[in-house]
N, C-alpha and C positions, 0 to 999 in steps of 0.2 A: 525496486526489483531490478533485476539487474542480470544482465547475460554476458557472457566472455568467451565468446569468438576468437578462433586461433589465429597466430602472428600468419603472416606472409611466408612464401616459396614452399619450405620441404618443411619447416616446422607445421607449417598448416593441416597436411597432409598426415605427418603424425597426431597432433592433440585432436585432428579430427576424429582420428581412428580411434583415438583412446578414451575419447569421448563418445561415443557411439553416434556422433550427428552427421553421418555423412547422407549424402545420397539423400534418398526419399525418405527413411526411414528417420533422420535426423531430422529433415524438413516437418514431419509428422508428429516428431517431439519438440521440438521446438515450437508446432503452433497448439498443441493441449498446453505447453506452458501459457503461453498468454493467452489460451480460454479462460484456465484456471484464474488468472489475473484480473480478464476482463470481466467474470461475474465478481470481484469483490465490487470493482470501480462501477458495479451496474446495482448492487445491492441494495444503494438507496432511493431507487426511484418509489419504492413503496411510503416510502416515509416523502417524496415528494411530489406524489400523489394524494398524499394526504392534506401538505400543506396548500396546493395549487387548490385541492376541493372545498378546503376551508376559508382558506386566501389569509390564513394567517402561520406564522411558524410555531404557534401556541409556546411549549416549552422544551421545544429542540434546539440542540445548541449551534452557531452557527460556526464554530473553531473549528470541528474535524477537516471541514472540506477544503477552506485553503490550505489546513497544515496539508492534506490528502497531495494538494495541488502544487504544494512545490514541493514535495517527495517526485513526484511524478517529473517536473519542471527538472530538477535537478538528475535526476537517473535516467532523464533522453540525453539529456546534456553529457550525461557521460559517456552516452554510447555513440557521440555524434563521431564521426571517423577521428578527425584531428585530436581529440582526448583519448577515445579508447578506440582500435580499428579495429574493426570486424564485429563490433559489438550490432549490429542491425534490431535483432531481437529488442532490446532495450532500448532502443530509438524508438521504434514502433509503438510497443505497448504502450511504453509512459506517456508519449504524446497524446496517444488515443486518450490516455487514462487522465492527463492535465485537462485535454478537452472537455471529459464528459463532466469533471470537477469546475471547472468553468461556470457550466451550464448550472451548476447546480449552486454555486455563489451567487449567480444571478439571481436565480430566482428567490433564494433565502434573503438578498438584500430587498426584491421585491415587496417580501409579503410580511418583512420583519418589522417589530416595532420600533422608535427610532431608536431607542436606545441600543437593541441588539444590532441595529440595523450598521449603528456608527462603531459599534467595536467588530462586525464583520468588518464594513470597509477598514478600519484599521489594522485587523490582519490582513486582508489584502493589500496594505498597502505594504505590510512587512515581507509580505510574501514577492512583493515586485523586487524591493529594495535587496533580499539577503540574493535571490534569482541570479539580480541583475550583478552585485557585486560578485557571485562567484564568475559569474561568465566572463566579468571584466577582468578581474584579476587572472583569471587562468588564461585567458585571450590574449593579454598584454604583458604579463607580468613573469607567466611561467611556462616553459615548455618541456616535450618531449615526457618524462616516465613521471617527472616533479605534477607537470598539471595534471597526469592522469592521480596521480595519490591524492592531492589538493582536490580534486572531481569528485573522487569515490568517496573519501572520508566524508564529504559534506552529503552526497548521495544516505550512506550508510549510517550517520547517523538522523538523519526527518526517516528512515526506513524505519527503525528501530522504534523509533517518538510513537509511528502510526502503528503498528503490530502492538506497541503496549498498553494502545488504548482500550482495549479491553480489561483491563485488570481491575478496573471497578467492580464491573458488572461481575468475574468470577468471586468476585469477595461475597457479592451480594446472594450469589447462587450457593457459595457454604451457608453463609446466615441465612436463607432461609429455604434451604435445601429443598429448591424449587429450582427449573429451567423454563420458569415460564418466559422469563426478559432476556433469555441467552436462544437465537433462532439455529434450529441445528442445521441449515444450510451454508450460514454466514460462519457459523463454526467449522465446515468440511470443506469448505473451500480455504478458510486460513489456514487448514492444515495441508488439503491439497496444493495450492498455491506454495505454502512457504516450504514444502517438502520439494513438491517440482525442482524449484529454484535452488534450493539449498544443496542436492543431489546434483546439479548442472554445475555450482559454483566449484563444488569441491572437484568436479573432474576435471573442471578448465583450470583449479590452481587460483583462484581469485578470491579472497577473502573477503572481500566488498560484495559477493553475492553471496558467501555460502554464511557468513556473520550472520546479518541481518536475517536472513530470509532460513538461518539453524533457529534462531531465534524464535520468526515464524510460527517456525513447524513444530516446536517445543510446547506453544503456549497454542495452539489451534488441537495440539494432542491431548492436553492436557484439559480444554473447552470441551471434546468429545467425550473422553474418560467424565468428566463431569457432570453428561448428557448422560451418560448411560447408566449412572449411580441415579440421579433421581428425576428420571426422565418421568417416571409413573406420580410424580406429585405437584399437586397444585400450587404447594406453597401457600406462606401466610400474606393474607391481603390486608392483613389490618394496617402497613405502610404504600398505601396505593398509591399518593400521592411520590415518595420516595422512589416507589420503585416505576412509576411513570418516567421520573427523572433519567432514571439509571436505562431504561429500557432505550430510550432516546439517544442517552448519550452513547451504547454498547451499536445501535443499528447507524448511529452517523460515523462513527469513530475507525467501524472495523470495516467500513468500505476498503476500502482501496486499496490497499494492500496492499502493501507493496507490493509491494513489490518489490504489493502486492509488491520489494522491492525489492515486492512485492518484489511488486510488488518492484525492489527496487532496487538495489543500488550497491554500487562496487567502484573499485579501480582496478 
């Protein structure tokens, strides 16, 4: 997820205006953007509530939440002053939202068995490594308009990765034209969320927010639209097991959102 804050002096003053964020009234959209945000990155404490009462992660997958985490990881990074200036908004959010994904790696290596336990740690350990190289090479290597593009692209695409992680679960909801395993909260927030964001990018002129997070707002529209066609049906249960799978991976996957990039991410 990703915000774009106007340049310095007189330019400020205009994209402020042109964007509507000035004064209180910007201040008041710019923090429903990272409401919107921060319920995707809160959506799964339900699923780990479940896990902490069972003390096991039964057959939830442990992937989303690092990819989550360095979506997050990389789109503060961009909004740090020295890559993008004025970006605050996207400082903020992702941080909070790296944080809460943190917590949530923890405890899934906790209660996980060893097998899923040691391919969580192994995305985290990739999730340190690809982190840390962007931060080095932008740090060291590149400066001024260059590392903000180098920032954003790598931002805009784990934004993308996360927002597409639903597309399982909408296959499963034609096949069997049921929304039982699609929660229509986690679906109005991807829309809300990536529409926010996506409306913010396009007025700031930043492709790196309005990409990913048009994206978003395409496929969270398209998750509602899908809600309301067969929100009245139970669906076939004779794949329970399947759709147990599916249901898991749709409530880990579509946390966070870019940002929620969420959700995320720009240059």
């Amino acid at each position: 997820m990703a915000d774009a804050r106007a340049p310095a002096s007189a330019r400020t003053a205009a994209l402020t205006e042109a964007r509507g964020d000035s004064g209180v009234d910007g201040g008041e959209r710019g923090q429903r953007r990272n409401a919107s945000a921060l319920f995707l990155f809160l959506a799964p404490i339900i699923t780990f509530r479940r896990i902490i009462k069972s003390r096991s992660t039964e057959d939830f997958s442990g992937v989303p939440y690092p990819m989550t985490m360095l979506n997050c990881l990389l789109s503060a990074w961009y909004g740090l002053p020295f890559v993008s200036p004025n970006n605050i908004l996207v400082s903020t959010i992702n941080f909070t939202g790296a944080a809460i994904e943190t917590v949530y790696v923890l405890i899934f290596i906790a209660f996980a068995h060893k097998k899923e336990r040691l391919k969580t740690l192994g995305m985290l350990a990739f999730v340190l490594v690809v982190f840390s190289s962007v931060a080095l090479v932008s740090v060291f290597a590149l400066h001024g308009h260059t590392r903000k593009i180098f920032c954003g692209f790598a931002a805009t695409i784990f934004s993308i990765c996360m927002y597409a992680s639903p597309l399982t679960i909408i296959r499963l909801v034609i096949k069997t034209k049921s929304v039982e395993f699609m929660p229509f909260f986690l679906s109005l927030f991807v829309f809300l969320c990536g529409t926010s964001w996506f409306i913010f990018g396009l007025l700031g002129k930043d492709p790196f927010v309005a990409v990913p997070n048009g994206f978003g707002s395409g496929l969270g529209t398209l998750q509602l639209i899908l809600y309301a066609i067969y929100r009245k049906n139970k669906g076939n249960t004779a794949t329970a097991s399947d759709d147990k799978d599916n249901k898991a991976s749709f409530v880990e996957m579509n946390s966070g959102k870019t940002a929620m990039n969420n959700n995320s991410n720009h240059v």
